[in-house]
Backbone and ligand atoms as CSV (ligand in chain L), in Angstrom:
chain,resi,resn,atom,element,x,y,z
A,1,UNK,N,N,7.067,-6.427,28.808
A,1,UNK,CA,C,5.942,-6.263,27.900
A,1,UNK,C,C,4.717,-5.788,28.671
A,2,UNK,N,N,4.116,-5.028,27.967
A,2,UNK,CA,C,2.737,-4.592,28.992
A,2,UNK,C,C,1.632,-4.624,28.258
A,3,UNK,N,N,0.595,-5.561,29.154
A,3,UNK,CA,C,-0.429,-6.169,28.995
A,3,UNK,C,C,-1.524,-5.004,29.393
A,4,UNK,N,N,-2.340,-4.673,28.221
A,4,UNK,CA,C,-3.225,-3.594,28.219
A,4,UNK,C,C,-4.704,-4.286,28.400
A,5,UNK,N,N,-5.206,-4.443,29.592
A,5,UNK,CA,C,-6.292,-4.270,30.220
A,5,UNK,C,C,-7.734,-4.442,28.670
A,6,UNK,N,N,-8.188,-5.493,28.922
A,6,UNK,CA,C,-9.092,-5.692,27.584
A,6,UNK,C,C,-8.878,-5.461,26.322
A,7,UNK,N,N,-7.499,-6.360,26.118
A,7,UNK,CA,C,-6.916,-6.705,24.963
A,7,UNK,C,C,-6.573,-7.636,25.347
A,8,UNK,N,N,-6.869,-8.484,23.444
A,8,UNK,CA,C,-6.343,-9.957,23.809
A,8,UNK,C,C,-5.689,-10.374,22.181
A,9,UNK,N,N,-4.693,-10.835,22.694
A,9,UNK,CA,C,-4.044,-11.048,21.307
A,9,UNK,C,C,-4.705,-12.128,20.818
A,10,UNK,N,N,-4.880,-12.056,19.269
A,10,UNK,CA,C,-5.636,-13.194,18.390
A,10,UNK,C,C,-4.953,-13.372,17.182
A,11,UNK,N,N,-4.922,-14.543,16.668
A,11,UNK,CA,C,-4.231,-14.784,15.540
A,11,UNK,C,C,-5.115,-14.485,14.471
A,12,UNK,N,N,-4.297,-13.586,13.507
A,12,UNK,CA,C,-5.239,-13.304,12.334
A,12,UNK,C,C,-5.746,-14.431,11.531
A,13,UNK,N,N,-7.225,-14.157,10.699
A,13,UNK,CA,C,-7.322,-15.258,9.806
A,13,UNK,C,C,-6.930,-15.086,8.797
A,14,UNK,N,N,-6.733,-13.837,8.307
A,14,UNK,CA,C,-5.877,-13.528,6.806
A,14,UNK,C,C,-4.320,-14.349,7.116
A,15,UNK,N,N,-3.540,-13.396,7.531
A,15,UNK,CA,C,-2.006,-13.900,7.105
A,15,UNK,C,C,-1.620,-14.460,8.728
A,16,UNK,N,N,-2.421,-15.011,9.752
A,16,UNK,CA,C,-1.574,-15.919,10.740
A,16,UNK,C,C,-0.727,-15.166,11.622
A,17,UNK,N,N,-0.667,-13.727,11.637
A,17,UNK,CA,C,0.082,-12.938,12.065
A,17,UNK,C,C,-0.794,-12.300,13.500
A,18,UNK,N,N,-0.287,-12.188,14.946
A,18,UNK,CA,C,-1.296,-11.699,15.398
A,18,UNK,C,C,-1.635,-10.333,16.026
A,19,UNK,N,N,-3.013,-9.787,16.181
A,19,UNK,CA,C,-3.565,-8.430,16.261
A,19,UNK,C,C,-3.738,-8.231,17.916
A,20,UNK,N,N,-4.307,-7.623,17.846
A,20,UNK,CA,C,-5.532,-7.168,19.012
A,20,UNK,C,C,-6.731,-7.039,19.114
A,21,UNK,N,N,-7.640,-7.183,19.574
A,21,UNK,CA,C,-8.902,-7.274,19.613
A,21,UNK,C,C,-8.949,-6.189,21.363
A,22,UNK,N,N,-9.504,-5.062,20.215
A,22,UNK,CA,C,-10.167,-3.801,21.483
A,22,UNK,C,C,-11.615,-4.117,21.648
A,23,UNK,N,N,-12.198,-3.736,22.377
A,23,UNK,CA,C,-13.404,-3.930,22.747
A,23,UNK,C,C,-13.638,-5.518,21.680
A,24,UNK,N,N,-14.395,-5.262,21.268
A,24,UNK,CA,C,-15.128,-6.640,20.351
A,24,UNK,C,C,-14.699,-6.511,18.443
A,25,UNK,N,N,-13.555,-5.181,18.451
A,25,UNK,CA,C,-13.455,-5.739,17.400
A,25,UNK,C,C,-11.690,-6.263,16.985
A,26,UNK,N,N,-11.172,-6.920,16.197
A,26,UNK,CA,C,-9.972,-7.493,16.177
A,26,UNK,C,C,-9.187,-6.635,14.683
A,27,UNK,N,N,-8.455,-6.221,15.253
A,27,UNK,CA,C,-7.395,-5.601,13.795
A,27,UNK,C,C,-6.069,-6.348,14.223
A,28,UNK,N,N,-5.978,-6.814,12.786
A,28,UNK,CA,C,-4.537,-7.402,12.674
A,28,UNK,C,C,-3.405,-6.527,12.246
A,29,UNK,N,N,-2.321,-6.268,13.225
A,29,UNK,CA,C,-1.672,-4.892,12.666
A,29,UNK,C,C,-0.338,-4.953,11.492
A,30,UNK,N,N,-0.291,-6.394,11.072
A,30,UNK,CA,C,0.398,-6.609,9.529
A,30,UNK,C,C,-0.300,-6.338,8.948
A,31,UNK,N,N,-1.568,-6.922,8.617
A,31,UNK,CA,C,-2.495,-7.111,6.997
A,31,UNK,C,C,-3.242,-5.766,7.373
A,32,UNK,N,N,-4.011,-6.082,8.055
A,32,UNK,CA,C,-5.298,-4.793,8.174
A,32,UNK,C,C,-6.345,-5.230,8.156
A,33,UNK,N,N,-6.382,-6.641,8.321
A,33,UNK,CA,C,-7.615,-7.491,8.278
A,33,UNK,C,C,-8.483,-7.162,9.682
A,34,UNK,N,N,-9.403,-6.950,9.551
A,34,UNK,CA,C,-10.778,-6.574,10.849
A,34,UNK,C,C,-12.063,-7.320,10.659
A,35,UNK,N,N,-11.653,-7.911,12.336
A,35,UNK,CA,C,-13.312,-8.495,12.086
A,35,UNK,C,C,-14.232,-8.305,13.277
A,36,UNK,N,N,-15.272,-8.234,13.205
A,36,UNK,CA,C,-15.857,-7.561,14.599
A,36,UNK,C,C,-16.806,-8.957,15.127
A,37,UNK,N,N,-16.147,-9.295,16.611
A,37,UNK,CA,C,-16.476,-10.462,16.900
A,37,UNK,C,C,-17.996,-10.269,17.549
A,38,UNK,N,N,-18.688,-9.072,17.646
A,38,UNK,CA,C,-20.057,-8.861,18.170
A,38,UNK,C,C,-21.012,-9.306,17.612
A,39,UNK,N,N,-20.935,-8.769,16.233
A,39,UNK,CA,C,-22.075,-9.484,15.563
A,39,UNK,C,C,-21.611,-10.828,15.031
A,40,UNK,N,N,-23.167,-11.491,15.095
A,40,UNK,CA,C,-23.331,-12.655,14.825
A,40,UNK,C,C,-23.038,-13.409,13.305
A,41,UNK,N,N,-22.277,-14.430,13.368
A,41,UNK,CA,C,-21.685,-14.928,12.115
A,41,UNK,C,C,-22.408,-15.899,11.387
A,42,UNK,N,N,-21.967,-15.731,10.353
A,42,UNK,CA,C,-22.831,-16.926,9.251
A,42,UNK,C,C,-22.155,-18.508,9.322
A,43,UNK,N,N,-22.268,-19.360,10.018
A,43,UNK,CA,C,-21.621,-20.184,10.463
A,43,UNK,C,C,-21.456,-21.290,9.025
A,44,UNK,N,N,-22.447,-21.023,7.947
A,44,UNK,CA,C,-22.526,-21.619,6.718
A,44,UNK,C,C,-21.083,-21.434,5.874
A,45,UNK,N,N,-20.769,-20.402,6.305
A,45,UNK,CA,C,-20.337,-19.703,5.471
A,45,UNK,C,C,-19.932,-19.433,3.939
A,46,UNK,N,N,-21.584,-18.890,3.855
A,46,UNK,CA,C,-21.342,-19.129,2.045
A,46,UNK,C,C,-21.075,-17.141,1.860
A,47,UNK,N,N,-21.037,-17.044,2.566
A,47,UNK,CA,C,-20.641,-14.892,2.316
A,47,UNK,C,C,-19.388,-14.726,2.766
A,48,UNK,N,N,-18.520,-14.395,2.128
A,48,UNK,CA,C,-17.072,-14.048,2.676
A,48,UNK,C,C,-17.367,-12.686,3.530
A,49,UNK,N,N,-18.341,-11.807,3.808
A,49,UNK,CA,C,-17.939,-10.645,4.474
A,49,UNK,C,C,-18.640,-10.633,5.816
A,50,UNK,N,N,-19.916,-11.970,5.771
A,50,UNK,CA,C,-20.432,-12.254,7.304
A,50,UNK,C,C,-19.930,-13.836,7.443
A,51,UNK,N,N,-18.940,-14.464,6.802
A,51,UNK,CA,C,-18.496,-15.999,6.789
A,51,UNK,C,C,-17.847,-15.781,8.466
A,52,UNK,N,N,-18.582,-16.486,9.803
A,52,UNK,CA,C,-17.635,-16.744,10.674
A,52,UNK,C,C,-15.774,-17.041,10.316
A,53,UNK,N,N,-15.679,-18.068,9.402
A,53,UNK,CA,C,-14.613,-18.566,9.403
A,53,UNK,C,C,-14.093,-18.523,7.626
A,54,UNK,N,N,-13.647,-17.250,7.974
A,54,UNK,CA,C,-13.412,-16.931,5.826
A,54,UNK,C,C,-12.407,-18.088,5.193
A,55,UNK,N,N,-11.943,-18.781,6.191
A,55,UNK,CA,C,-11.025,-20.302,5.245
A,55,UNK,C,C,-11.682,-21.008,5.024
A,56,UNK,N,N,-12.566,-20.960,5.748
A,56,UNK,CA,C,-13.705,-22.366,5.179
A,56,UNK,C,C,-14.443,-21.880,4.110
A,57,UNK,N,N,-14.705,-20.510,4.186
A,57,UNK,CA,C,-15.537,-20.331,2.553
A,57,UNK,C,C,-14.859,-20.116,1.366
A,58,UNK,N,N,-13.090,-20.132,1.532
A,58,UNK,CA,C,-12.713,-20.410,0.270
A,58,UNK,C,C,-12.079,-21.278,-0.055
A,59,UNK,N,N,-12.252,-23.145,1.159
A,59,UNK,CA,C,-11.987,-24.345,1.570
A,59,UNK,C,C,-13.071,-24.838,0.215
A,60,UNK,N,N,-14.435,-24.261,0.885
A,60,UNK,CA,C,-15.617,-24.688,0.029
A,60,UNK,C,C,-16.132,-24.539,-1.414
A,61,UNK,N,N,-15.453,-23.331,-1.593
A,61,UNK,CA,C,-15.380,-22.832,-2.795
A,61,UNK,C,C,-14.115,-23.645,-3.953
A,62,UNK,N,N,-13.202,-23.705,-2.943
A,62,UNK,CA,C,-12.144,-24.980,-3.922
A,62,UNK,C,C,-12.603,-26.246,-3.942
A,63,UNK,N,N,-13.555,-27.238,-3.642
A,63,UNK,CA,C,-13.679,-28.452,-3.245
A,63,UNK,C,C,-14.948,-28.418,-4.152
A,64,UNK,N,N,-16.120,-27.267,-4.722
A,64,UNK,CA,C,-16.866,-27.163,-5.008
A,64,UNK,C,C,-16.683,-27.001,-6.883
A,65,UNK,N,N,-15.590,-26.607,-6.733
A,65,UNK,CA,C,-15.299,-26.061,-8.286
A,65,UNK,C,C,-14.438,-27.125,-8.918
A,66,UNK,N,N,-13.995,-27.206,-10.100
A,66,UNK,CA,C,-13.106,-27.990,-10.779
A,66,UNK,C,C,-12.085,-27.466,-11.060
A,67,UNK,N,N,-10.979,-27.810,-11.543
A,67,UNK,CA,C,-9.345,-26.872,-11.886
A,67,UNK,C,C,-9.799,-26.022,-12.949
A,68,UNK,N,N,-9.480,-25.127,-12.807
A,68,UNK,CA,C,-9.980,-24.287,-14.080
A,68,UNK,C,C,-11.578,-23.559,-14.455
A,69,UNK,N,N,-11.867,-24.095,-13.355
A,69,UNK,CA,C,-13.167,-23.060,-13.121
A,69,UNK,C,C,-13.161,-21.905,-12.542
A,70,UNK,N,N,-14.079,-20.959,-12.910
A,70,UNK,CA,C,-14.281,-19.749,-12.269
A,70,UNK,C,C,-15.394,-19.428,-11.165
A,71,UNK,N,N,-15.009,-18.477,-10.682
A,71,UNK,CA,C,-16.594,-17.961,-10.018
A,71,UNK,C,C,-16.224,-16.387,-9.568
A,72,UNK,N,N,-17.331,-15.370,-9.665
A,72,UNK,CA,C,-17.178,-13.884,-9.041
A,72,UNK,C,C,-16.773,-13.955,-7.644
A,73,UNK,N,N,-16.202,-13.010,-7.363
A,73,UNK,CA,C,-15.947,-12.463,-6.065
A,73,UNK,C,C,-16.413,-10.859,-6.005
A,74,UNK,N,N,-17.645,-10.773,-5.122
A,74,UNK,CA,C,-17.758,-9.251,-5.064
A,74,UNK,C,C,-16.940,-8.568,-3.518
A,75,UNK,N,N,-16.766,-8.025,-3.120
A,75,UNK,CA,C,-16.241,-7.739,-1.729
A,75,UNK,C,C,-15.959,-6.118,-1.467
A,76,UNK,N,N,-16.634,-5.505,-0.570
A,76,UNK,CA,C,-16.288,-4.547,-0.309
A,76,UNK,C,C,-14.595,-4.312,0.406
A,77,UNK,N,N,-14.043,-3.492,0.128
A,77,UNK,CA,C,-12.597,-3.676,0.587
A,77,UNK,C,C,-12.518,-1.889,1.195
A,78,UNK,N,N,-11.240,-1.689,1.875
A,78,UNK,CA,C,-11.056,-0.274,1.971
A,78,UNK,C,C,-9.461,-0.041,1.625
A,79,UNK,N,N,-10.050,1.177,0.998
A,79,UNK,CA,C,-8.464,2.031,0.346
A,79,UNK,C,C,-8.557,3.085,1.610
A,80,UNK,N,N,-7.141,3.375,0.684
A,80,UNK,CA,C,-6.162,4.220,2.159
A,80,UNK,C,C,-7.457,5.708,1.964
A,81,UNK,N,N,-8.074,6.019,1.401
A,81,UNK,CA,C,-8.455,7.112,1.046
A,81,UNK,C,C,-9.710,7.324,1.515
A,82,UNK,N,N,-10.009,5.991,1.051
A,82,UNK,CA,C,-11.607,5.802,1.870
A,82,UNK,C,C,-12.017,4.421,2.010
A,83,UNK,N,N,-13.407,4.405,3.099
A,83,UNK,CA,C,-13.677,3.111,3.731
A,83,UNK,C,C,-15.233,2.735,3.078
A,84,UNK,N,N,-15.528,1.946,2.735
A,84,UNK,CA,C,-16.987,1.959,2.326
A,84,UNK,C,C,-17.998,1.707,3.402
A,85,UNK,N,N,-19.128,1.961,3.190
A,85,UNK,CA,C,-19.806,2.071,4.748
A,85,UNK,C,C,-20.120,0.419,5.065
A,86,UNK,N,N,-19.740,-0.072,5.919
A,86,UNK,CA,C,-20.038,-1.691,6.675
A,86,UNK,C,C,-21.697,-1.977,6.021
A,87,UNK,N,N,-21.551,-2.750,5.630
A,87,UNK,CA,C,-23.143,-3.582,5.022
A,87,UNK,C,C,-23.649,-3.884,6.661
A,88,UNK,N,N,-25.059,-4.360,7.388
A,88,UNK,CA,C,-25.265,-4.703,7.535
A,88,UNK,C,C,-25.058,-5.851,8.156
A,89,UNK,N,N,-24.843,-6.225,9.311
A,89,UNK,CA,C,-24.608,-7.496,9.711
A,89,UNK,C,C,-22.928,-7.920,9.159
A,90,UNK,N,N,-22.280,-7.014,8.423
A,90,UNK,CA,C,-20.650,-7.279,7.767
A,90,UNK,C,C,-19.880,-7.901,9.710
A,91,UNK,N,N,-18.889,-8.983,9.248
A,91,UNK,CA,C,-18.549,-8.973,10.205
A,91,UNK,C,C,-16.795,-8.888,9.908
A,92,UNK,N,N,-16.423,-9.311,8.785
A,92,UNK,CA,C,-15.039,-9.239,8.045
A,92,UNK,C,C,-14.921,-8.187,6.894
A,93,UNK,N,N,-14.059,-6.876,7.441
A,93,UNK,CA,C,-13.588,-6.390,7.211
A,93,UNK,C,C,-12.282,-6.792,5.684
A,94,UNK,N,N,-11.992,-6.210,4.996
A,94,UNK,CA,C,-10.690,-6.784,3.967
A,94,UNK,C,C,-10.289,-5.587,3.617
A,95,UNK,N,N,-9.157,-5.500,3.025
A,95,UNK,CA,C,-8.654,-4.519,1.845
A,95,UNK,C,C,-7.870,-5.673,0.573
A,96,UNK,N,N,-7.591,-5.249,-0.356
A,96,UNK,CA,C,-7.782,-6.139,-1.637
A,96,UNK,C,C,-6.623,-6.519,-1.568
A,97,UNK,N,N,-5.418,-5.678,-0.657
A,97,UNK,CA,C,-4.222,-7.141,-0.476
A,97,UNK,C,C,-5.121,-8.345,0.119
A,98,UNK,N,N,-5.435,-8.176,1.526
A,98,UNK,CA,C,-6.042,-9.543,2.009
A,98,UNK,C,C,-6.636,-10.343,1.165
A,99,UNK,N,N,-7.690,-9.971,0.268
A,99,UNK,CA,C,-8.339,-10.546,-0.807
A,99,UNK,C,C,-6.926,-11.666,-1.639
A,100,UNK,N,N,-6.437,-10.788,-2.416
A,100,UNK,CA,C,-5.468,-11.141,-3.481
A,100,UNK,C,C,-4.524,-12.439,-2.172
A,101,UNK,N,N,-3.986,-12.359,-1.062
A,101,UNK,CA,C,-3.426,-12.999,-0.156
A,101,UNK,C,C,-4.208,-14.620,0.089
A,102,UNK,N,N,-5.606,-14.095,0.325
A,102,UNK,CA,C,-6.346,-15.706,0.545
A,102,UNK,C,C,-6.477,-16.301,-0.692
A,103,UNK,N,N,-6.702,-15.794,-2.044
A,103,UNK,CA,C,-6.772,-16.300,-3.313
A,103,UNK,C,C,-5.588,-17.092,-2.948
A,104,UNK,N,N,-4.158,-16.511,-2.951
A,104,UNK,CA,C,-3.519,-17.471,-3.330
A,104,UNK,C,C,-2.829,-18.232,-2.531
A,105,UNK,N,N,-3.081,-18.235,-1.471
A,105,UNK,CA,C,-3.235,-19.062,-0.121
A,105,UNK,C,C,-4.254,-20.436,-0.565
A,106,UNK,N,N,-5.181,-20.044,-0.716
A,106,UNK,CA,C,-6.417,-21.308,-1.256
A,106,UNK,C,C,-6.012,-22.020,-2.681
A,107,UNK,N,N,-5.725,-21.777,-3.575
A,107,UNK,CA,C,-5.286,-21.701,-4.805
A,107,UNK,C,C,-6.128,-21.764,-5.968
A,108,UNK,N,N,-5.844,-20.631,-5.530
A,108,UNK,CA,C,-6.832,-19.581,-6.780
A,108,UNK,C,C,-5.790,-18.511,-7.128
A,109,UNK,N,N,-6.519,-17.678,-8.493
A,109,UNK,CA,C,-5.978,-16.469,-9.030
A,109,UNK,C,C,-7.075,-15.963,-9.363
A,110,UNK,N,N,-6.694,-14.467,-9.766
A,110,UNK,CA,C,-7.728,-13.596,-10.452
A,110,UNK,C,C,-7.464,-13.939,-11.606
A,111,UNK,N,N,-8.313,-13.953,-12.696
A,111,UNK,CA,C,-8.165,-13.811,-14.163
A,111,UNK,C,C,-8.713,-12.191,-14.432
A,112,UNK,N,N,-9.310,-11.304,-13.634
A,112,UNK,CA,C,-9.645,-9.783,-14.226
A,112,UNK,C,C,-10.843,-9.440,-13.111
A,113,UNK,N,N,-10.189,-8.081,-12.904
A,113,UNK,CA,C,-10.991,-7.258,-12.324
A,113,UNK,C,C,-11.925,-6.550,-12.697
A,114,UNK,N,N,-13.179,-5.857,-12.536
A,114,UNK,CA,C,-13.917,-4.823,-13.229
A,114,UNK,C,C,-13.392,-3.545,-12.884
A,115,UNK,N,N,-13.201,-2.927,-11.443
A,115,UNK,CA,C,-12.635,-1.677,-11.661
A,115,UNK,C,C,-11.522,-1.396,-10.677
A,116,UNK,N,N,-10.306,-0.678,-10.582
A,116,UNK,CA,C,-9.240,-0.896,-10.238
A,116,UNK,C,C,-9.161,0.165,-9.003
A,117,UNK,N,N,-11.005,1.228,-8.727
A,117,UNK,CA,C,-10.501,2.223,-7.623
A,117,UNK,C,C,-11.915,1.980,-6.884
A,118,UNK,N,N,-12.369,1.522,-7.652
A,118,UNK,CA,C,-14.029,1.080,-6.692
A,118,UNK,C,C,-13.690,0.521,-4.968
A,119,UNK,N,N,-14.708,0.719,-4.120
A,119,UNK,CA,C,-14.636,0.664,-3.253
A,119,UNK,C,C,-15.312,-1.147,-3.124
A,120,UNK,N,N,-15.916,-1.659,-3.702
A,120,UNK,CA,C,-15.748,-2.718,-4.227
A,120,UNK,C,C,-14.889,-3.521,-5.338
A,121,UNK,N,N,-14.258,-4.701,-4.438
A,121,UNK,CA,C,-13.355,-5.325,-5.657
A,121,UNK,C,C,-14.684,-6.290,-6.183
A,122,UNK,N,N,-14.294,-6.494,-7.384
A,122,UNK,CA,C,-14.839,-7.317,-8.249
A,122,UNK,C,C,-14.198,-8.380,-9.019
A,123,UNK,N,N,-13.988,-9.507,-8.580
A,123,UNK,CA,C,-13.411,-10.618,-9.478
A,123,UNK,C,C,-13.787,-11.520,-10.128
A,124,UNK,N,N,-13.179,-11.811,-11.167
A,124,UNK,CA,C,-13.638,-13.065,-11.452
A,124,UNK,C,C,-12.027,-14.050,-11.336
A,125,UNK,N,N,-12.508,-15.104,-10.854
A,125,UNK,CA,C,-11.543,-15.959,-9.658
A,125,UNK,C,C,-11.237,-17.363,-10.675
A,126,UNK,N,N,-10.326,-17.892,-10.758
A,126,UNK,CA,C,-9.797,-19.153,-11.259
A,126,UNK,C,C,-9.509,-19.868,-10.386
A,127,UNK,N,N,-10.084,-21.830,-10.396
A,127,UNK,CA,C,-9.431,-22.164,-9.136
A,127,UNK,C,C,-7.938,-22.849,-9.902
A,128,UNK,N,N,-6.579,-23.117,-9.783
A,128,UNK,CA,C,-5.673,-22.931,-10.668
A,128,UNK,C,C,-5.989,-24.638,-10.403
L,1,ZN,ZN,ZN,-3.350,-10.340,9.216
């Protein structure tokens, strides 16, 4: 096996599977999940796209809600076609498998999307 000089394998936080991390940023090469460990994280994590640790913000989000409650999910995601430009301080990367993957990892579902090619997903989220 050959060990490439400033790479370090990391376990993804989407699906547990693990990536590489080039310079400072980490792609997981199952999901496609990216997160760029340079900039500084929201350690609160009440923003899924600067949340240091995106299990804990949808840990918090289940513990916060009741069975059968809802709440939006806005999230920039990227299609194969195109990437939307990084917000600001973004430090987690998604595409709307990953999305749809932690929903139901956490246990949640979508009940409906607003638009099906937007470069933002838009949900509204059930906790089941
Ligand atoms: Zn992954």
């Amino acid at each position: 096996m050959k060990i490439l000089r400033n790479t370090k394998k990391i376990k993804c936080d989407v699906c547990g599977g693990s990536g590489s991390k080039e310079q400072h940023i980490f792609v997981c090469s199952h999901c496609g999940f990216k997160k760029d460990y340079l900039t500084p994280a929201d350690d609160t994590n009440q923003n899924l796209i600067f949340a240091a640790d995106i299990n804990a913000f949808f840990r918090n989000k289940y513990y916060s809600l009741k069975r059968g409650e809802t709440f939006e999910l806005s999230v920039p995601v990227r299609r194969f076609y195109k990437n939307p430009s990084p917000q600001k301080n973004q430090i987690n990367f998604f595409t709307s498998k990953n999305i749809m993957f932690l929903l139901e990892q956490h246990g949640f579902q979508f009940v409906s999307r607003k638009s099906r090619f937007s470069l933002i997903l838009d949900l509204i989220v059930r906790k089941v």
